[in-house]
N, C-alpha and C positions, 0 to 999 in steps of 0.2 A: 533158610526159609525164603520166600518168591514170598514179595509185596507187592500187593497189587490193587490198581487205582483205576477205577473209570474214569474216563472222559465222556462225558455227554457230549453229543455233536448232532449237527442235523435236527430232525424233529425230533426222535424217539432214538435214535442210534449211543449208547456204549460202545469207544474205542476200549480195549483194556491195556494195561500200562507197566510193563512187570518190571520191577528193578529190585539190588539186593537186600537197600537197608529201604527202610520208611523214609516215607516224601516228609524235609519238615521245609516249611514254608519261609522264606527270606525276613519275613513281616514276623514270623515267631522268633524267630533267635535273632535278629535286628543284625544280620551279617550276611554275605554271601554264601546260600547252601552250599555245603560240602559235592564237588564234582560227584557225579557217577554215571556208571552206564544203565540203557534200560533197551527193551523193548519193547514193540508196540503192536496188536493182533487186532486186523482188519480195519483199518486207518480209512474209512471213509473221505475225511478231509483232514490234509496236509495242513493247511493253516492249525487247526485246534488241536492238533497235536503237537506242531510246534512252539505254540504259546506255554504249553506245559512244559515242553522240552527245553525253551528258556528260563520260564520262570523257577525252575529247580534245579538248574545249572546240571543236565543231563544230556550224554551222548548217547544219541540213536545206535545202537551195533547190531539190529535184526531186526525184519517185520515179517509177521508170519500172517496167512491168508487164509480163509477157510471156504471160501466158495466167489462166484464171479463177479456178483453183484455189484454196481456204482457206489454203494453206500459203506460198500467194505474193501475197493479197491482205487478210489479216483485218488489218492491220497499216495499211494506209492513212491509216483514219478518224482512229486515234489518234494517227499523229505528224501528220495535215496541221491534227489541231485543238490540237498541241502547239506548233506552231512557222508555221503560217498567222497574218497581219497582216489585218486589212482591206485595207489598202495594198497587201501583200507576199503576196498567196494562193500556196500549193506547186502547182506543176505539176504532175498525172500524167499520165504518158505511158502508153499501153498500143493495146490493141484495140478497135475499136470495136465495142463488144457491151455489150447490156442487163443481161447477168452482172454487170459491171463496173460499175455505176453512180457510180464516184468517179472514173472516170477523166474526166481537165478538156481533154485536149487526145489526141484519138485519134490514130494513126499511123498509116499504111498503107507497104505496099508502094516502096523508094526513098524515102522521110522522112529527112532527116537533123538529127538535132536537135545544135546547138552547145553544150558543156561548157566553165564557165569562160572562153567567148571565145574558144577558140585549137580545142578536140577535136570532132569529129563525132563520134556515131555516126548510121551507117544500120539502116534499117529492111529486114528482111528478113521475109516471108509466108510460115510454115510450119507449114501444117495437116496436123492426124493425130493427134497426141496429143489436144489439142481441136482444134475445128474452126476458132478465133479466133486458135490459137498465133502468136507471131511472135517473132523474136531480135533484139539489137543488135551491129551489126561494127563494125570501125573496123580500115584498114588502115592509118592511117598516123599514129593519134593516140601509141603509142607505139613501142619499136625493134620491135619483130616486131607481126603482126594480133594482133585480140583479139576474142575472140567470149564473148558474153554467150547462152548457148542457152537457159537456164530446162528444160523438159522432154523437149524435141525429141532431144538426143543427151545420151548420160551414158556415162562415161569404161567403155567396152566395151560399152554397150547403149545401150539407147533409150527413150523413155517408151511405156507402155500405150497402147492405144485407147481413150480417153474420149472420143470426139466427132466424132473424124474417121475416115476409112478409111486400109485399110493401103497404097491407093494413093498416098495424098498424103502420108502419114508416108515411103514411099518415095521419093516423089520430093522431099521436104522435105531428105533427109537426105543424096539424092545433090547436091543444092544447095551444103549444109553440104561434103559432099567434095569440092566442086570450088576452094571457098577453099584459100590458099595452102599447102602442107605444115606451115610453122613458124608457122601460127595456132594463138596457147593459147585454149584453149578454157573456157570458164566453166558449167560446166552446174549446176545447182541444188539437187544430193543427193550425197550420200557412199554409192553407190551400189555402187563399186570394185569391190570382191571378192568379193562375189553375181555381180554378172554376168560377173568373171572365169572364174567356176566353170565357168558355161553354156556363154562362149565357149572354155574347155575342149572341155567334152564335145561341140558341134560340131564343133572340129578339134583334135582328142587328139594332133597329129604337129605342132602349131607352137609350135616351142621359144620365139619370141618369147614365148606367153602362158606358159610355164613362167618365165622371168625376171620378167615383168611381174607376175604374181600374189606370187612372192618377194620383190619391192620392193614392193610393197603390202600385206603383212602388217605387213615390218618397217616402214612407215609409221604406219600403225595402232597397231601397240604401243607407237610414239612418241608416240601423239594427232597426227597430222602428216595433214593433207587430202593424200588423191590429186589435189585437185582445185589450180588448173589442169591442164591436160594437153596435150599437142603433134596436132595432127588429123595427122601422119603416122602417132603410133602407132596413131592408130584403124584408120587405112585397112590397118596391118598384122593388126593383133590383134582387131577390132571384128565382130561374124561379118553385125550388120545393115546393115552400111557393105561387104561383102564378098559381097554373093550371087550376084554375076557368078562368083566363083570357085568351080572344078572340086567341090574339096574341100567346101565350103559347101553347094552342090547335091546331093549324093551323101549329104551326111551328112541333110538336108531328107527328100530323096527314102527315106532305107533310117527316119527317122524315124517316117514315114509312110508307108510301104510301095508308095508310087510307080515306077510303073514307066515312063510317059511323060514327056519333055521337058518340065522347065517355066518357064514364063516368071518373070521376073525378079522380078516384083510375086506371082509364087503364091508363090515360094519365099522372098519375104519375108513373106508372111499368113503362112506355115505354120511358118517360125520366129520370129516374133511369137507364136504359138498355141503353141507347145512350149515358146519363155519364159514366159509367163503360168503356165502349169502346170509347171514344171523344180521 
């Protein structure tokens, strides 16, 4: 089984942190944690990664990358010349794009790279946020799926258009919906309760996001990540994961004063376009 631990970093940024057994802390068992290896997926900053990486007396042996951004790549350089051997160099896994120039072992499409010897993930191609995006899944590495999204899907939304089109962020994302219901999902920001608001004011009549917004407050005022999250709440609560529905459409169309039918991919440009500016 993949343990896995966020690192908050930056303002809103989750690093995710995989290793084999459970993190137990120095200050719980009053001794030096037992050595182990981990990895680390889209390490925006090197320093806060390594602070965990000390404090749990863990070796870096992989970082994997899922698209180009500063927040999910400035962080690289600095742990692979913290903890790279001549012998022993760190793998990065990512995109293959000129962006990226420290990525050592690109992925594509179906890749699946082995963890600790025992855990896959695969490789999943989903452009529209940038145009090199890609996620990590594993369905079988622990008891339920597990998706590693970076900026493709965020717990009620989605990421911006920085590269790609909103056809391929579309169809990226009805990808992502078609994995299992009880896949948690890993997305890259604490994002929650902004984009709860919006998917409000989309669909103002579903009660689902009136609960989901009240369990996401009191999380927050706990310091407690929304993040994991289950992909059937999305498919209920989620309005970019939702544009086949009636409600969705109507709320698009009267947004934008549309009076003809519209296809699946307009009505997701035009609420992409009305989140950007919400």
């Amino acid at each position: 089984m993949l343990h896995i631990s966020p690192i908050p970093a930056l303002s809103d940024n989750y690093f995710w942190l995989l290793t084999e057994h459970p993190l137990l802390s120095p200050t719980s068992i009053q001794q030096e944690p037992t050595p182990q290896t981990a990895y680390i997926i889209d390490p925006g900053d090197g320093e806060a990664v390594l602070q965990v990486l000390q404090r749990y007396n863990l070796t870096l042996v992989g970082i994997f990358i899922t698209h180009r951004h500063y927040d999910h790549v400035d962080g690289i350089r600095f742990l692979v010349e913290k903890h790279s051997t001549a012998h022993a160099p760190i793998p990065v896994y990512g995109p293959k794009t000129e962006a990226i120039p420290q990525i050592t072992h690109p992925v594509f499409e179906g890749d699946a790279i082995t963890l600790f010897e025992k855990h896959a993930l695969t490789v999943m191609e989903t452009p529209g946020h940038t145009e090199e995006h890609l996620v990590y899944y594993s369905e079988t590495a622990n008891n339920t799926p597990i998706l590693f999204c970076g900026d493709t899907l965020f717990a009620a939304g989605c990421g911006r258009l920085m590269g790609g089109s909103a056809e391929q962020l579309h169809q990226s994302l009805q990808r992502l919906a078609a994995l299992p219901d009880n896949t948690q999902v890993h997305c890259a920001h604490e994002y929650t309760l902004a984009n709860l608001h919006f998917a409000q004011a989309v669909e103002p009549n579903n009660s689902i996001l009136d609960q989901r917004i009240a369990d996401t407050i009191k999380d927050r005022e706990n310091d407690k990540p929304t993040v994991p999250f289950e992909l059937l709440q999305e498919k209920q609560s989620n309005p970019f994961l939702r544009v086949r529905e009636s409600t969705v459409q109507a709320a698009v169309k009267q947004r934008w004063d549309k009076t003809h039918v519209l296809s699946e991919v307009d009505t997701f440009t035009l609420l992409r376009r009305w989140k950007d500016n919400f």
